[in-house]
Each structure stands twice: as structure tokens, then as C-alpha cells.
C-alpha positions in Angstrom: 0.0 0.0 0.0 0.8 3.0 -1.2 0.4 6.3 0.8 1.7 9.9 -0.1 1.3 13.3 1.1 1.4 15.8 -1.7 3.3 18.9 -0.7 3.6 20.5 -4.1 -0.4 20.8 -3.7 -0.1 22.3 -0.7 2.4 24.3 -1.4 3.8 23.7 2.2 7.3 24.1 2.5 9.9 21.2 4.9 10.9 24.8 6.3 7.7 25.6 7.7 7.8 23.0 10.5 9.9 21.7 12.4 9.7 17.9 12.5 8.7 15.8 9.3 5.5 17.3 7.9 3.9 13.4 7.8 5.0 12.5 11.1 3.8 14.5 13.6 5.1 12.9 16.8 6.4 13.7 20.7 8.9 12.8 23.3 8.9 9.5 24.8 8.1 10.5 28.2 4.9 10.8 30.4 4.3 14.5 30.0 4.6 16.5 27.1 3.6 19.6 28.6 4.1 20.1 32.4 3.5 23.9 33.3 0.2 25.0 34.8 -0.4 26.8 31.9 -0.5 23.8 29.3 -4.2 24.3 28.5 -4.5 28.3 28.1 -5.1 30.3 25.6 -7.2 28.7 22.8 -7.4 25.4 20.9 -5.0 26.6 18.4 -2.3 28.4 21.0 -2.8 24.6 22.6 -2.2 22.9 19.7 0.6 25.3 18.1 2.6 24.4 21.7 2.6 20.6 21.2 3.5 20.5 17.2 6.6 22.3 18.0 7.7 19.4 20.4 10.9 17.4 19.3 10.2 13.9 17.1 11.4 10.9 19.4 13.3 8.2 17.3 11.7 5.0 15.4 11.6 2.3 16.6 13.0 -0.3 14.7 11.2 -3.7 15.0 13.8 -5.6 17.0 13.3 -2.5 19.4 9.5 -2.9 18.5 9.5 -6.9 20.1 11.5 -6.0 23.5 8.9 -3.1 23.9 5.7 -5.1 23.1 7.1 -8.2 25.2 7.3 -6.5 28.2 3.9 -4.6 27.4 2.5 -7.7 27.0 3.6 -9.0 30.7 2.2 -5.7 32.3 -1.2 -6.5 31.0 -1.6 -10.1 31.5 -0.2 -9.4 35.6 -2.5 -6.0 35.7 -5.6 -8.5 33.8 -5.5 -4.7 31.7 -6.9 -4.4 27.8 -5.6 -1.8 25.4 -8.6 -0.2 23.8 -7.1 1.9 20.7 -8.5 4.9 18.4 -7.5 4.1 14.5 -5.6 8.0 15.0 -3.6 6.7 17.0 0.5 5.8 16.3 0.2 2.4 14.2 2.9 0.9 17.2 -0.2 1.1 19.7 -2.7 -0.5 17.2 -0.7 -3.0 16.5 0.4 -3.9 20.1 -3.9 -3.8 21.4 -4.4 -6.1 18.1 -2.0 -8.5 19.5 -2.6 -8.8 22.6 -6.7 -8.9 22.6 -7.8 -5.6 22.7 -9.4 -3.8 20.0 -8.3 -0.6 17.8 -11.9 1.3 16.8 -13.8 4.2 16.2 -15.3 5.7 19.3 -18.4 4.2 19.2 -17.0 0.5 19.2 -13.9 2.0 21.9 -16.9 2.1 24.3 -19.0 -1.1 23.4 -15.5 -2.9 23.6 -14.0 -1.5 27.3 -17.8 -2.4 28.9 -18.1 -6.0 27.7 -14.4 -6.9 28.1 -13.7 -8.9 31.3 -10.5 -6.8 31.9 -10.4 -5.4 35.4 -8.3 -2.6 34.2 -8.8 -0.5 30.8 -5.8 1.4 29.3 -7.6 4.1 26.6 -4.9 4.7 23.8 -6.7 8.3 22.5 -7.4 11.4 24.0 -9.3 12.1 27.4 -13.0 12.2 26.4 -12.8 8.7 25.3 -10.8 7.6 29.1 -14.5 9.0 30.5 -16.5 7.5 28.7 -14.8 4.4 29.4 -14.9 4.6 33.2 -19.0 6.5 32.9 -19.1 2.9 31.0 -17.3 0.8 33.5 -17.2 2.5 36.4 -16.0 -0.7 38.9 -13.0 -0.9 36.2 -9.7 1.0 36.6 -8.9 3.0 33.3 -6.0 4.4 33.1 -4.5 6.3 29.3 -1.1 7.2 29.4 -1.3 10.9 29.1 -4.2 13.0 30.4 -3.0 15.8 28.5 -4.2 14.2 25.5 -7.7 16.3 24.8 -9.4 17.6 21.8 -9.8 20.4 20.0 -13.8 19.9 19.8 -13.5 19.6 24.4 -12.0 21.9 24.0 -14.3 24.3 22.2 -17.3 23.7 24.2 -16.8 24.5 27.6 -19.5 23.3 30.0 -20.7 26.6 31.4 -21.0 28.6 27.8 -22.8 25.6 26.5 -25.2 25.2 29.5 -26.2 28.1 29.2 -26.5 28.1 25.5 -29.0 25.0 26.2 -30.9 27.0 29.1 -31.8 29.7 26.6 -33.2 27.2 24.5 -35.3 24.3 26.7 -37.5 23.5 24.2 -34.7 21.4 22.3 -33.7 17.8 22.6 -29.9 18.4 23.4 -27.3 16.5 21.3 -23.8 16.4 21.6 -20.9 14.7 20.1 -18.7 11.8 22.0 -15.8 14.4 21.7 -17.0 16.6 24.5 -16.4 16.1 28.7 -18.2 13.9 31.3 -19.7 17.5 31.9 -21.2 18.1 28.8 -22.4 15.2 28.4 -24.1 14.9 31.8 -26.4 18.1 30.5 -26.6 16.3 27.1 -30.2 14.2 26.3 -28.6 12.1 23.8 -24.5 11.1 23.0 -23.8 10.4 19.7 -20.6 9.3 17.1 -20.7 10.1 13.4 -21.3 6.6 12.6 -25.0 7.1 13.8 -25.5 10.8 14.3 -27.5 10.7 11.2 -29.4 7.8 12.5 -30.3 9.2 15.8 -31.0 13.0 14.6 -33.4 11.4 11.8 -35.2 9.7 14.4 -35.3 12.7 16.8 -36.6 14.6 13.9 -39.5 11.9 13.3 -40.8 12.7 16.5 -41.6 16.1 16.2 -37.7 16.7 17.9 -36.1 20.5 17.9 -32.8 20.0 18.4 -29.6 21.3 19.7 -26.3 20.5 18.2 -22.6 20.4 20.1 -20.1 21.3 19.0 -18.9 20.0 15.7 -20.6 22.8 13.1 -19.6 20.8 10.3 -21.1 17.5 11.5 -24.1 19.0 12.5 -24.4 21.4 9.1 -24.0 17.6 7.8 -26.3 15.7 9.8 -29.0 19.4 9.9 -28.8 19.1 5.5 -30.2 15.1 5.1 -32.3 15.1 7.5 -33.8 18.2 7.5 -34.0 18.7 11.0 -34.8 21.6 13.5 -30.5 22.1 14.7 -29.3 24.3 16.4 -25.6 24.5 16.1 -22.5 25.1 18.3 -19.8 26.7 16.6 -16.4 24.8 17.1 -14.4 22.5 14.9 -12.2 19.4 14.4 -8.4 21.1 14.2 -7.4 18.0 11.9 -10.9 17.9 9.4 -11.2 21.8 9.3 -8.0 21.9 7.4 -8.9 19.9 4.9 -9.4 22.0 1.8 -12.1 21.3 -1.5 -9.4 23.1 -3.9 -6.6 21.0 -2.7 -8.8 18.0 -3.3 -9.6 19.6 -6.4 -6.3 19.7 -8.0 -5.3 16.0 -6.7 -8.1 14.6 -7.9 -6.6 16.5 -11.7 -3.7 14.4 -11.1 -5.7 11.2 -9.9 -8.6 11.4 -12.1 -9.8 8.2 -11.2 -9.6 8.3 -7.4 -12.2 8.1 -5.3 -12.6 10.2 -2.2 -13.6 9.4 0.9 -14.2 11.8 3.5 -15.0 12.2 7.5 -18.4 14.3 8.2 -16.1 16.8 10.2 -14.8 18.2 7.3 -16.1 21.4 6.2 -19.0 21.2 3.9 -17.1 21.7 0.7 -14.6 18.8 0.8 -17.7 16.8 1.7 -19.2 17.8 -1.6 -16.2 16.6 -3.4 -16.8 13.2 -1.7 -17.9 9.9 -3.1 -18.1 8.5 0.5 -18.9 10.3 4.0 -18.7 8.7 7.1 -17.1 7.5 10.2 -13.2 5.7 10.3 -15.0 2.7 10.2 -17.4 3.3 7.1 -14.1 4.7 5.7 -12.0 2.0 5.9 -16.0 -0.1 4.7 -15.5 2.0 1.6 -12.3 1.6 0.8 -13.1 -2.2 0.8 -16.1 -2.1 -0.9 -15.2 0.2 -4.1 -13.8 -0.9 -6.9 -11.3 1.9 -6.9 -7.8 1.1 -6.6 -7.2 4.8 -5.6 -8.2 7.2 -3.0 -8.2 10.4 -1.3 -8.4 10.5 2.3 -9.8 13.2 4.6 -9.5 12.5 8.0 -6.3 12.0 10.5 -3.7 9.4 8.4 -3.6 7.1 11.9 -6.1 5.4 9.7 -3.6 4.1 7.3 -2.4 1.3 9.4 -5.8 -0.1 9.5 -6.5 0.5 5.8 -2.9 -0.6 4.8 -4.1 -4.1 6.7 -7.1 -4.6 5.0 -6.7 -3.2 1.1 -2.7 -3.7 1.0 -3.3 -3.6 -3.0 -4.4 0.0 -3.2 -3.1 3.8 -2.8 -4.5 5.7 -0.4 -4.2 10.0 -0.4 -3.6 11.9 2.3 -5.8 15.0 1.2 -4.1 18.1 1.4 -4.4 20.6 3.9 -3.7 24.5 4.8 -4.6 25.6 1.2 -2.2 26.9 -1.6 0.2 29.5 0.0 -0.5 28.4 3.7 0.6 26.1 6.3 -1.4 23.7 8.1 -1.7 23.0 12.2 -2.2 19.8 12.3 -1.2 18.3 8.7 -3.7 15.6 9.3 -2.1 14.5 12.3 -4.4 15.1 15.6 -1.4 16.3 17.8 -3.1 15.3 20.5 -3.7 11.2 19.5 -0.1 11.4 18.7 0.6 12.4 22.4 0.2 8.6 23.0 3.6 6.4 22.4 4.9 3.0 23.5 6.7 4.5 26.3 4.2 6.4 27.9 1.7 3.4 27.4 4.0 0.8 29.4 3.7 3.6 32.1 0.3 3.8 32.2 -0.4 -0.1 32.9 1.7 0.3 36.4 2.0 4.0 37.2 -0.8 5.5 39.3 -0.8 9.1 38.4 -2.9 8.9 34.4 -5.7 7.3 36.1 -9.3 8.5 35.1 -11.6 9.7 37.5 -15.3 11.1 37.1 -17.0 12.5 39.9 -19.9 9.8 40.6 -22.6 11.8 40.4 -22.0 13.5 37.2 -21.2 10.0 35.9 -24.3 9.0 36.9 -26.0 11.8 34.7 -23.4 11.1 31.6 -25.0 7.8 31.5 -28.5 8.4 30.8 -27.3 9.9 27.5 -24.5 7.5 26.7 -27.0 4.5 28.2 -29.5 6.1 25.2 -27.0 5.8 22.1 -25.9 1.8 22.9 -29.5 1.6 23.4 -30.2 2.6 20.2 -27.1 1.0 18.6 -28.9 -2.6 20.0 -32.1 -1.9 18.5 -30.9 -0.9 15.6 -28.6 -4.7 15.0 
């Protein structure tokens, strides 16, 4: 498999960065950022602070094997499961693969960590998805191994802002994405992932819902155009999908005529019009199986090429450009955040006591009802 980043349609410079513009990486070590100030200033500052980090070596594969063996003894002695996002660095997903965990999109991350019989839950991603493991399991221990791993769409909806936002509106069924705190959730009617945000709005909208949306715009301009629903929206963005540009895509495509492209709903609205598939990681990588292309285009965070390099090894997959002609990019389809997790600071995490996730009990209690709602749904839907 083939995959290739195309900097003259970028027109990105090496200069402009400084670490390898495909490899957006961080220092083997627990904590990447350690001053009180880590999370000020906004998503961007954040993000602009851990791009600039140093790029920690390879690992070669014999270096690979001693890591992974002695991985692999922490979690059979702690009776811990690696639960993986596909965004993550292909060395995790490859390690909870072989040792019984799972690598996933959100949605399946917390089916997986409720129904496993591990006692302990290590979350490879970033710290929404830690939560929603231990709102899920709250008898297990779960434990990522940094908490400093967030998100740009957390990020962007703060809990008291968005409360508020809801309060002025309490005629609306409230709706948010899996990418937001215990906190929002816990004011939240219904969770959701993209894999069935469509689903669940549609069927909102059938029974006479109006509807709050948080906090992905482009999502929710997405989900709001097929289904026709009453949404409002929040205003915040994906750092990694809002780069993605239609006119970048544009000119690839003039070079790869006969590529397909497939394209997460987070994207803004006119990549997603450029798009012969839209959907989830999962219905991504689904697409990429089931078309007869042997070409494609990829918008969303290239941690997904492990995965898709595993199943389609025979095709070329894209990554679609970013930043626009002229400009640089943030996150150069690299969440900075996912790539915050590393072999090193994993191994940690299965022993060490100080990356454990907590979640005040009673605002657990509340995140479930909404969380409870979507797996509910998910079952009745099978």
C-alpha cells in the first residue's frame, strides 16, 4: 500500500515546520507539557505548543519486540486491555491487536471497554474517550497514558458557555458529540458518534424533535442538510478535518482522475461535496473495501492508514491536502493530541498511578443516561 502526502499541492514548505510534515510525533516521556499553563489560551495556541515538540526516534522492530514483550507481561499481571483509536500511532494499534484488545472508532472503543472482562482499561486516545470508558465501567480501573491528551472539539465547548447556551433554549432535545467532557455530556439528552448521528437525529426529527447540536458545526451542518431537521448549532471545529481543503482536493483529484474520495463528516462542507463516501473511520476504511477503486483520497487523521494498509494492501490511499495553496497547516492531518500517545508512555500507564481517570460519581451518573440512550439505540438498531 501506497500512501503519499502531496506537498507541491499544498504548497507547504519542509521549512515551515519543524519535524517531518507526515510525522507529527512527541517525546517518549509521560508528559509533554508540564507547566500550569499547558491548556491556556485557545485550541490553536494549545495545539501550536505541542506541534513544535521534538520527534522521538523509530523504533526499529527488534526494538518494536522487546517493547511489546514486556507490554505484553504488564497487562496479563495488571488483567489490563488496550482499547485503541485508528488516530492513534500504528505501534499502539498494532500492540492492542496482538494482545486482545481492539483498535476502533469511538463508538465501538466504548462497546468494547464495557463487555471486556478486563479489570483494568488502558484508553490509547485522547481524554473524552478515558471518561466515557470509566461512565461505562465505572467498577474498572482505566488508566490512558497521558491526560494531556484532549481535543480540539472539548475543547471548544466548555461546560458553562454551553449550558447556558442549552438553558436559553429548553424547548430542544440536546445532542452532543462523544468528543466533549463527562460535563457536557451529563447536561446532554442524547450522545452520539458520526457513525449514527444521522441515524439518531433522523429519528429525533421523526418525533416532532427540535434540536440542539454540540459542538462540531460541520457535522451537524451535515447531519442538519439530510435530514432536514430543526438544529441548532454550536460553533467549534475538528483542528485536523477543518484543514482539509475542496481546492486542494480539487487539483489531486486533476492528477488522480480516477480516485475516489472518501471523507469524514467533520470536514467542512465543501470537501464533503467533493466526496464519493462520508462517514465514520469505520465506514471509511467499509469504503475503501467495498469500491472498486484502486485509488483514494483521504480526509481524515492518516492514523487510519495502518488499518487500511491491513485490510486493502493492494491499493493507494491520499492523504488530502491541507492548509490551502500559500499556507501552512496546524495539524497536517495528524491530531497532535492522538499522537501524544507512544509505547513508552503506554508501558507507564499499565503500572504507574498518576494517568488514572476519574469522574466524579454523580456527574457520571448523569453522563450515562445519555450515553445508556446511544448503545441503546445501537442494540435496536442490529
Amino acid at each position: 500500500m501506497k500512501i503519499l502526502l502531496f506537498i507541491d499541492v499544498i504548497n507547504l514548505s519542509m521549512t515551515e515546520r519543524s519535524h517531518p510534515i507526515a510525522d507529527v510525533s512527541f517525546p517518549k516521556a509521560l508528559n509533554v507539557c508540564t507547566t500550569v499553563d499547558a491548556f491556556s489560551g485557545s485550541p490553536e495556541d494549545i495545539v501550536k505548543r505541542h506541534l513544535y515538540q521534538p520527534t522521538p526516534p523509530a523504533y526499529t522492530e527488534a526494538e518494536y519486540q522487546r517493547a511489546s514483550e514486556n507490554i505484553k507481561a504488564l497487562l496479563a499481571h495488571e488483567n489490563a486491555a488496550i482499547i485503541a483509536h485508528y488516530y492513534t500511532d500504528p505501534l499502539i494499534q498494532r500492540l492492542a491487536e496482538e494482545t486482545g484488545g481492539v483498535v476502533s472508532d469511538s463508538l465501538e472503543m466504548a462497546r468494547f471497554g464495557a463487555n471486556h472482562p478486563a479489570e483494568t482499561l488502558i484508553v490509547a486516545g485522547v481524554k473524552f474517550m478515558g471518561e466515557t470508558a470509566k461512565i461505562l465501567s465505572p467498577e474498572k480501573r482505566v488508566f490512558m497514558p497521558t491526560l494531556e491528551a484532549t481535543c480540539s472539539l472539548d475543547l471548544g465547548c466548555p461546560i458553562e458557555p454551553f449550558s447556558a447556551f442549552c438553558d436559553e433554549h429548553p424547548d430542544r432535545t440536546v445532542v452532543v458529540y462523544a468528543n466533549t467532557s463527562a460535563a457536557v455530556k451529563a447536561r446532554a439528552d442524547w450522545v452520539v458518534t458520526s457513525s449514527i448521528a444521522l441515524e439518531v437525529v433522523d429519528f429525533l426529527d421523526a418525533q416532532g424533535e427540535k434540536i440542539i447540536w454540540a459542538p462540531d458545526k460541520h457535522l451537524g451542518a451535515y447531519v442538519q442538510k439530510h435530514t432536514g431537521a430543526d438544529m441548532l448549532l454550536w460553533d467549534s471545529a475538528c483542528i485536523v478535518h477543518d484543514e482539509f481543503k475542496a481546492k486542494g482536493i480539487h487539483d489531486l483529484k486533476a492528477v488522480y482522475p480516477e480516485a475516489a474520495v472518501l471523507a469524514h463528516p467533520e470536514s467542512p462542507e465543501s470537501v464533503l461535496a467533493l466526496a464519493d463516501r462520508v462517514g465514520s473511520t469505520t465506514q471509511i476504511i467499509r469504503a475503501a473495501e467495498q469500491l472498486p477503486n484502486d485509488t483514494f483520497i483521504v480526509a481524515t487523521d492518516q492514523g487510519i492508514f495502518y488499518k487500511l494498509s491491513q485490510l486493502v494492501p493492494d491499493k493507494q490511499f491520499l492523504i488530502a491536502p491541507t492548509g490551502g495553496a500559500g499556507a501552512g497547516c496546524k495539524s497536517c492531518a495528524n491530531c497532535p493530541w492522538m499522537a501524544m500517545n507512544n509505547l513508552d508512555n503506554l508501558a507507564a500507564s499499565v503500572t504507574a498511578t498518576s494517568n488514572e481517570i476519574f469522574v466524579d460519581s454523580h456527574l457520571a451518573q448523569r453522563a450515562l443516561i445519555p450515553l445508556q440512550r446511544m448503545l441503546d439505540f445501537v442494540r435496536n438498531q442490529n
